[in-house]
Each structure stands twice: as structure tokens, then as C-alpha cells.
N, CA, C and O of each residue as an XYZ file, in Angstrom:
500
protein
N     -23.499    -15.009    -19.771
C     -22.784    -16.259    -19.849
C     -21.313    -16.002    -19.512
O     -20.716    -14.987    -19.871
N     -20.754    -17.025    -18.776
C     -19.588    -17.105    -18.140
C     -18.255    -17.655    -19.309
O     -18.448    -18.772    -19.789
N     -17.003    -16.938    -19.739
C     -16.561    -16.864    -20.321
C     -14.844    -17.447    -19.978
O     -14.023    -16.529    -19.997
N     -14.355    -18.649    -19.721
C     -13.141    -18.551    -18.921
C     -11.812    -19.184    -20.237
O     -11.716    -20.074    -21.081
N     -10.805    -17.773    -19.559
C      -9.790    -18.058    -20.745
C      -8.632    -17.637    -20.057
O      -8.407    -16.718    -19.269
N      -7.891    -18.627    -20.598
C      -6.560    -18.640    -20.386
C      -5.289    -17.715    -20.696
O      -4.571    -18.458    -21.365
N      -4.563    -16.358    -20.549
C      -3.990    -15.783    -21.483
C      -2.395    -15.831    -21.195
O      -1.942    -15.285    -20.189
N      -1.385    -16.653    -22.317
C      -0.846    -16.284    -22.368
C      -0.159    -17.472    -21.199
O      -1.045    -17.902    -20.460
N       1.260    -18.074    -20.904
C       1.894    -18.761    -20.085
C       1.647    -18.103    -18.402
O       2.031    -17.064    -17.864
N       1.029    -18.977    -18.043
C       0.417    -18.508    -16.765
C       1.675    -18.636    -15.559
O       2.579    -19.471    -15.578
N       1.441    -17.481    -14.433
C       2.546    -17.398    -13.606
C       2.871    -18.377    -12.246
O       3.891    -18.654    -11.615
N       1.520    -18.720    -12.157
C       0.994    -20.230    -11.161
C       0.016    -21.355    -12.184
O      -0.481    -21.082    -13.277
N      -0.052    -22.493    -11.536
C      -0.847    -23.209    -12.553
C      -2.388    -23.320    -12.448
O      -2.918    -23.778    -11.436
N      -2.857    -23.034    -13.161
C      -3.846    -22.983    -13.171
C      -4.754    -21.348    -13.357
O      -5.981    -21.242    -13.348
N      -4.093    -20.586    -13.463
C      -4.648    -19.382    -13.804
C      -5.498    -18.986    -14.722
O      -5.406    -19.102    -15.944
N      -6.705    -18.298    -13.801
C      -7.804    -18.283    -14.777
C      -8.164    -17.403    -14.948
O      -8.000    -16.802    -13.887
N      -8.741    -16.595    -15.810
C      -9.241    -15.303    -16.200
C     -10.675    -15.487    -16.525
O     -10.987    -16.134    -17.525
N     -11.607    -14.941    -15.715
C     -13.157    -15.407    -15.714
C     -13.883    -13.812    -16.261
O     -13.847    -12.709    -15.715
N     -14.455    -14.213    -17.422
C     -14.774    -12.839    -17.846
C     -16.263    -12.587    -17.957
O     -16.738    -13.044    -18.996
N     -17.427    -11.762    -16.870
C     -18.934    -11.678    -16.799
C     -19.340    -10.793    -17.807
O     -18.597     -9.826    -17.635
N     -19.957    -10.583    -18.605
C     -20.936     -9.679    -18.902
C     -21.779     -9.176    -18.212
O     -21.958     -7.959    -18.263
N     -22.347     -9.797    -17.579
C     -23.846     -9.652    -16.904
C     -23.247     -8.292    -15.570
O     -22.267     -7.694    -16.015
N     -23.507     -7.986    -14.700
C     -23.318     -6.817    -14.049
C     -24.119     -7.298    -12.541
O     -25.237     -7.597    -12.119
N     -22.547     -7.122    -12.033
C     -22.627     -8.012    -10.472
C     -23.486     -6.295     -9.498
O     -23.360     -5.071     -9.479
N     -24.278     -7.353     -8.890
C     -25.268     -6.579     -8.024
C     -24.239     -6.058     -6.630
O     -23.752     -7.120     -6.241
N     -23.878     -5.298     -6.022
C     -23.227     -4.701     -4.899
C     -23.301     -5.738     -3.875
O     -24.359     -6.365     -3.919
N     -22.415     -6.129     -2.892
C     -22.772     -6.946     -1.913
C     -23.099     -6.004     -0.717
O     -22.725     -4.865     -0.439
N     -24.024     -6.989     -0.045
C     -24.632     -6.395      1.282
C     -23.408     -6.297      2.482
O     -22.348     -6.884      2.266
N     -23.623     -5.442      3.900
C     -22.726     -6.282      4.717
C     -22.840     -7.718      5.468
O     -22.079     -8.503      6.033
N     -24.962     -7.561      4.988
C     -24.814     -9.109      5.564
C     -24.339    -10.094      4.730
O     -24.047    -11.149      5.294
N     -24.135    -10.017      3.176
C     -23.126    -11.061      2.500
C     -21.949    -11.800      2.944
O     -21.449    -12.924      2.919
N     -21.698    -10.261      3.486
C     -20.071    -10.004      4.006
C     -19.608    -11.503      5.609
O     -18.757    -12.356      5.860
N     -20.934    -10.888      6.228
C     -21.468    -11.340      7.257
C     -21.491    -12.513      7.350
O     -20.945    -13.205      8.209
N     -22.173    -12.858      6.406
C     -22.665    -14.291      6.073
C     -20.980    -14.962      5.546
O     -20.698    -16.083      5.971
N     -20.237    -14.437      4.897
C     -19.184    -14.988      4.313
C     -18.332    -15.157      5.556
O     -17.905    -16.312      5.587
N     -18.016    -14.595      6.364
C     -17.399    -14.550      7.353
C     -17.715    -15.333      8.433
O     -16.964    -15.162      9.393
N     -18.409    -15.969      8.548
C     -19.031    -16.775      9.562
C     -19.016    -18.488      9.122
O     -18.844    -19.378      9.955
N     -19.237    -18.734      7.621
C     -18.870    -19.345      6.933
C     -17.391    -20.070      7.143
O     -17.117    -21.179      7.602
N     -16.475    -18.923      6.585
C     -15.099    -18.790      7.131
C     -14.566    -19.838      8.334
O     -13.902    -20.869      8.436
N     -15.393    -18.764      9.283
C     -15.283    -19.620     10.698
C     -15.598    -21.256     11.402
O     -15.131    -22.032     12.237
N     -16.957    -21.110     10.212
C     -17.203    -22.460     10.107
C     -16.265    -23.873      9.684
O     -16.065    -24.987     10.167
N     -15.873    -23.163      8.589
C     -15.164    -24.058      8.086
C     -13.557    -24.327      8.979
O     -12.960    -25.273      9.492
N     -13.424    -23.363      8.841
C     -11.784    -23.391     10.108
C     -12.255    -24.658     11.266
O     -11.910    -25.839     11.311
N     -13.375    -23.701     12.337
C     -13.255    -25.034     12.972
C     -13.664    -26.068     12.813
O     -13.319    -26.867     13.683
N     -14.693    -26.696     11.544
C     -14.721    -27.763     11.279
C     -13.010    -28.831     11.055
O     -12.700    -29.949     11.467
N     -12.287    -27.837     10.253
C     -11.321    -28.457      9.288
C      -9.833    -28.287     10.595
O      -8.873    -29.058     10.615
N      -9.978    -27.404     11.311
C      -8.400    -27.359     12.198
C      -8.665    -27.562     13.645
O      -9.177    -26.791     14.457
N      -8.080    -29.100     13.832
C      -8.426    -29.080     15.165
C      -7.225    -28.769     15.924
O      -7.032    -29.442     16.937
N      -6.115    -27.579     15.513
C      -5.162    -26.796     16.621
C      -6.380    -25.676     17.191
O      -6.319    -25.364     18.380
N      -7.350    -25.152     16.429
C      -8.419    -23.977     16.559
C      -9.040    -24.623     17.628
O      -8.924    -24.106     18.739
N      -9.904    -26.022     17.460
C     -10.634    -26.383     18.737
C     -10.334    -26.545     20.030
O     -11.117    -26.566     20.980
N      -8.430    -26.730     20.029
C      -7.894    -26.993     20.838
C      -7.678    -25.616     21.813
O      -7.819    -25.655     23.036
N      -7.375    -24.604     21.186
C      -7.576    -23.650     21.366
C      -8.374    -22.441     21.890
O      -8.123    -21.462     22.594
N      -9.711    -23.058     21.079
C     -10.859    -22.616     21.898
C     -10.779    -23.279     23.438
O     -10.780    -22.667     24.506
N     -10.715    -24.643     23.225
C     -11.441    -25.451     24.232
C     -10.420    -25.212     25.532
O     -10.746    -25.689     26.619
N      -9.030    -24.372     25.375
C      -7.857    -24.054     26.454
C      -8.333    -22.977     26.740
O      -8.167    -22.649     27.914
N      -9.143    -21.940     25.787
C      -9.417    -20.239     26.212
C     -10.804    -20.377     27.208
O     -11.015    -19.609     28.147
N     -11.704    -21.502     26.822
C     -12.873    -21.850     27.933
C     -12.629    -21.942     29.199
O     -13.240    -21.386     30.112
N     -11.314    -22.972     29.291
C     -11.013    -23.309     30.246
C     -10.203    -21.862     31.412
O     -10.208    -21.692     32.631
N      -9.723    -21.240     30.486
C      -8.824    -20.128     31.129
C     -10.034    -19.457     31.596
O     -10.028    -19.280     32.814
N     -11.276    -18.947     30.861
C     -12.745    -18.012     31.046
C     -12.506    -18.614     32.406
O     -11.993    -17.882     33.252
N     -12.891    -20.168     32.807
C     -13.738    -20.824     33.805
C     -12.689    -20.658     35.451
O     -13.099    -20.436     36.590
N     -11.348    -20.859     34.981
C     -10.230    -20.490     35.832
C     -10.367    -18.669     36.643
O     -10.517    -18.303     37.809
N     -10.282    -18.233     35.878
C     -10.718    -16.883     35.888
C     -11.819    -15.910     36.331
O     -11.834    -14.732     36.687
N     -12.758    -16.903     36.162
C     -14.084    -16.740     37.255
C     -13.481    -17.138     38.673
O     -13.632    -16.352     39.608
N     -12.683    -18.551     38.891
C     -12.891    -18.943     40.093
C     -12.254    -17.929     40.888
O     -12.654    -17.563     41.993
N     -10.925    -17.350     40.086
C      -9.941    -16.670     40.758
C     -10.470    -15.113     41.047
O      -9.987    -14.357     41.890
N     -11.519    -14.830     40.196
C     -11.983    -13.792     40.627
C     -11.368    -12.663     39.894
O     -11.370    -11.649     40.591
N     -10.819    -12.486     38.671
C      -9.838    -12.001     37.845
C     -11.103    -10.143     37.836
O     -12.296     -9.845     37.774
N      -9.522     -9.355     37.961
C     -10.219     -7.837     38.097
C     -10.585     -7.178     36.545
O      -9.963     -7.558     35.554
N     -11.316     -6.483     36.492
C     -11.720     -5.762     35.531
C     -10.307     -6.013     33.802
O     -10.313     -6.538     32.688
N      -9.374     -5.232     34.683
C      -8.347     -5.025     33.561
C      -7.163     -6.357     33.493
O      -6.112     -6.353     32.852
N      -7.716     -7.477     34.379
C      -6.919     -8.676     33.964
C      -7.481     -9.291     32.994
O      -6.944     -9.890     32.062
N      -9.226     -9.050     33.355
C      -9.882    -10.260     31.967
C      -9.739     -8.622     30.424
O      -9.838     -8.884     29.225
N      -9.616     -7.832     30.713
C      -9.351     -6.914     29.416
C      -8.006     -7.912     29.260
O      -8.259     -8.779     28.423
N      -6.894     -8.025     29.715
C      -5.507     -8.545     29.340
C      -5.783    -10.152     29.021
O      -4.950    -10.659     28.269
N      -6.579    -10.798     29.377
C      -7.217    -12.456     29.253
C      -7.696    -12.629     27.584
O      -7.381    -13.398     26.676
N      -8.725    -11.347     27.742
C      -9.130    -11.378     26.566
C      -8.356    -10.794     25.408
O      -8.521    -11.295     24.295
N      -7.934    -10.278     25.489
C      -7.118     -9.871     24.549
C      -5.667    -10.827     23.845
O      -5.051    -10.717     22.784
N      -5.526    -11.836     25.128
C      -4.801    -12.510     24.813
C      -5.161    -13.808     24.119
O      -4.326    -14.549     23.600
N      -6.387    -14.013     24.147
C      -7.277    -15.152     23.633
C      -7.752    -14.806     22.405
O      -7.512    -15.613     21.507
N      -8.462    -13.664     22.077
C      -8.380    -13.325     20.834
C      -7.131    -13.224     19.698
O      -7.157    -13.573     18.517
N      -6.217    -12.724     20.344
C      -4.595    -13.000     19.414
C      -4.312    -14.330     19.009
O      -3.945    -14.663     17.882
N      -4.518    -15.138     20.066
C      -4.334    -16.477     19.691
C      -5.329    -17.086     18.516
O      -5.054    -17.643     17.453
N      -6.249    -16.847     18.964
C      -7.317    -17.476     17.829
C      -7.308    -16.668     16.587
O      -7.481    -17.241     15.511
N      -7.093    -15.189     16.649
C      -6.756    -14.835     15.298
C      -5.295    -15.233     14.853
O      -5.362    -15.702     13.717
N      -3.997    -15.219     15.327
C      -2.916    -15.766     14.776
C      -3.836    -17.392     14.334
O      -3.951    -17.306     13.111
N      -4.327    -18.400     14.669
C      -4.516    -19.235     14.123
C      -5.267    -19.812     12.845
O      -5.036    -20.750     12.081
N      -6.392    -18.727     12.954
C      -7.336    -18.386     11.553
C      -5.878    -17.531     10.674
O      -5.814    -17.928      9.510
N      -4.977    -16.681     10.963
C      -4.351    -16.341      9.902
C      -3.532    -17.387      8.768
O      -3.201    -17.465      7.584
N      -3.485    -18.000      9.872
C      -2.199    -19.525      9.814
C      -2.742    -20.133      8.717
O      -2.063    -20.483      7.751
N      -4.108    -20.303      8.821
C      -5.037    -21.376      8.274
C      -5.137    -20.709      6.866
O      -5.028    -21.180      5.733
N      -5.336    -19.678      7.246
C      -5.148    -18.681      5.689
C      -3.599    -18.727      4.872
O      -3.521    -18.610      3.649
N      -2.824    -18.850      5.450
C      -1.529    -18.750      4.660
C      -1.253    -19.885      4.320
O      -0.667    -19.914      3.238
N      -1.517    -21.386      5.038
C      -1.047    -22.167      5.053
C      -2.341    -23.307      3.997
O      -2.159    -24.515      3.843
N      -3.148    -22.792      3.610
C      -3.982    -23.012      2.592
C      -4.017    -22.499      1.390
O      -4.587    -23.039      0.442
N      -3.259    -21.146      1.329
C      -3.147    -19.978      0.068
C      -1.765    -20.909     -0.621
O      -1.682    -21.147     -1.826
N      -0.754    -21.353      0.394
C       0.728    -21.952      0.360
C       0.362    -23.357     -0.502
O       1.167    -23.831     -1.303
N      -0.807    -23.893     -0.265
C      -1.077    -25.093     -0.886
C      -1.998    -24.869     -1.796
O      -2.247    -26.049     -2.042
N      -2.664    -24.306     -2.454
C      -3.179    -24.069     -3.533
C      -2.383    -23.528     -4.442
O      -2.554    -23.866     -5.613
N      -1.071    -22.329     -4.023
C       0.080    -21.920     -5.077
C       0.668    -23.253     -5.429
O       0.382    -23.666     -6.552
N       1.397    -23.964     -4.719
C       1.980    -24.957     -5.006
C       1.280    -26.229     -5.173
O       1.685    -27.002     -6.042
N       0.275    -26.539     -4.443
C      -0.006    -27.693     -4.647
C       0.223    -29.273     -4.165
O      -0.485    -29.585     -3.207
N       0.681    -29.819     -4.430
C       1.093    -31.026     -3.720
C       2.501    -31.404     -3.856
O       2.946    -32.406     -3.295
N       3.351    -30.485     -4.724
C       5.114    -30.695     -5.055
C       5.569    -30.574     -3.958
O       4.863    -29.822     -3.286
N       6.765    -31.104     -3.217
C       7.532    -30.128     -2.146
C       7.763    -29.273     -2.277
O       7.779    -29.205     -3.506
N       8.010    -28.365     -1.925
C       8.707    -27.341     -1.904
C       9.769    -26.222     -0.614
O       9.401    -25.225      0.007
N      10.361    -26.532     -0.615
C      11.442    -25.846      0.656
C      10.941    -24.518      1.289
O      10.512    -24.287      2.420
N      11.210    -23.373     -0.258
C      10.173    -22.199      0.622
C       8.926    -22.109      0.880
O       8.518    -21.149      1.535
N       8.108    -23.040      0.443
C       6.772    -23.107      0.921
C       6.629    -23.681      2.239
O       5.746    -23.335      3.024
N       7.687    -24.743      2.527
C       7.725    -25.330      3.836
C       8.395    -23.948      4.944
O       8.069    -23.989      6.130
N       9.123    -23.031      4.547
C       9.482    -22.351      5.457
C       8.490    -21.293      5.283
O       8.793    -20.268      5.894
N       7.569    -21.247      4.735
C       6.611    -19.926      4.587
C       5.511    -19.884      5.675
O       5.026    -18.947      6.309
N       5.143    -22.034      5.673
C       4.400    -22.142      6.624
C       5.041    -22.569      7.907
O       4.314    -22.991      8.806
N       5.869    -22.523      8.014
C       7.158    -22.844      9.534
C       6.669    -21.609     10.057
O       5.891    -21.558     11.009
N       7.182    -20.455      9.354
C       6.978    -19.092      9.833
C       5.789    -18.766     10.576
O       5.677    -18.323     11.720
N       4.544    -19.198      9.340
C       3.434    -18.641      9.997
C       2.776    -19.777     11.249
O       1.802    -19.485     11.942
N       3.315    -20.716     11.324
C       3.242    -21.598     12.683
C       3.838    -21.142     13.827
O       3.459    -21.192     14.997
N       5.131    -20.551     13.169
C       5.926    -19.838     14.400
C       4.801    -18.663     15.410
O       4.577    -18.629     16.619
N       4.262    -17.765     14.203
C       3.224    -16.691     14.928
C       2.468    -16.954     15.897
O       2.143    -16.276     16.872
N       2.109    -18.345     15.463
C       0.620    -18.782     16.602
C       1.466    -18.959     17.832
O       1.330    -18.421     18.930
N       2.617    -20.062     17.313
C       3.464    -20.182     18.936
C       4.230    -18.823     19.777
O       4.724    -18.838     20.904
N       4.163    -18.040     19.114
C       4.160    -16.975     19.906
C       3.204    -15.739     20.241
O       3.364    -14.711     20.900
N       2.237    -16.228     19.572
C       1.018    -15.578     20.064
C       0.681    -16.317     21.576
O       0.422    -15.993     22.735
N       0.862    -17.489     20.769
C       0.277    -18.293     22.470
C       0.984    -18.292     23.564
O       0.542    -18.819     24.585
């Protein structure tokens, strides 16, 4: 049985201390697998800068065929398409972690925390 307690003036709100008895079974890598894909799911359900994104890196793939792009340009294509889409899954991560610390208050450095990590994608891209 699941045990949740509070200790002590908490340092964010809502802090919880969840205490098992029972004895967690090892995770697989397909857990892992499975969690991660999940992840992905949800991103591009929920951020459509990500779809936009994808749907510009398709377009670059399809450009890139026509042009006939050499061995070590689509290594440099791809590599540059992957940065982008990972700077944007990071984004999504900070800029969701930024709103669960805080919450729905303003806040100034939270607004420049996620300025910042917006900045990354625009210069990833």
C-alpha cells in the first residue's frame, strides 16, 4: 500500500514524498522503449512548432532527392534535422518542467528560462 506524506515546509508546491513497501520489479529496455515513444507521442500530438518542423525536414528529404544531394551532404542534412527536432523535444521538456515548478503565477525568471530555451531551437534551426 501506497503511503504519501508531506515532510516538513515544502521547497516547490506541492511536494510529495511517495513511500512503497512493496519492491519495484527492474524495468525492461522495452519499458524504457515503450516510455520513450510515448514521449514522442505526446510531443507531437501537443506541439505543433514539432509538426511544423517535421513537415519542413520532409520537405528538405524531398528537395534533396531532386537535387541529388552527395553522400556527406545528406550526413550534414541529417544531422541538421535531427538537432532541430531534438532542440525542440528539449524545449518541450524545459518549458513544461518551467510550468509545473511554477505553475500558472507569472513569473519573470521563468519567462526568461523559457526565452532561453526557445532561443536554442532558433538557433538550432
Amino acid at each position: 500500500m501506497n503511503r504519501l506524506a508531506q515532510l516538513g515546509p515544502p521547497p516547490f508546491k506541492a511536494t510529495i514524498i511517495c513511500v512503497n513497501r512493496r519492491r519495484v520489479p527492474p524495468r525492461t529496455r522495452m519499458h524504457s522503449l515503450r516510455d520513450a515513444f510515448r514521449g514522442l507521442q505526446d510531443a507531437w500530438r501537443t506541439q505543433p512548432n514539432l509538426r511544423l518542423q517535421v513537415g519542413i525536414s520532409l520537405g528538405v528529404i524531398v528537395l534533396g532527392m531532386v537535387v541529388n544531394l552527395s553522400l556527406l551532404e545528406w550526413l550534414w542534412v541529417s544531422f541538421a534535422i535531427g538537432l532541430v527536432i531534438f532542440a525542440e523535444l528539449m524545449n518541450t521538456a524545459i518549458e513544461q518542467t518551467i510550468d509545473l515548478a511554477v505553475g500558472l503565477a507569472p513569473d519573470p525568471f521563468a519567462r526568461q528560462v523559457k526565452d532561453v530555451a526557445a532561443g536554442c531551437v532558433l538557433v538550432a534551426t
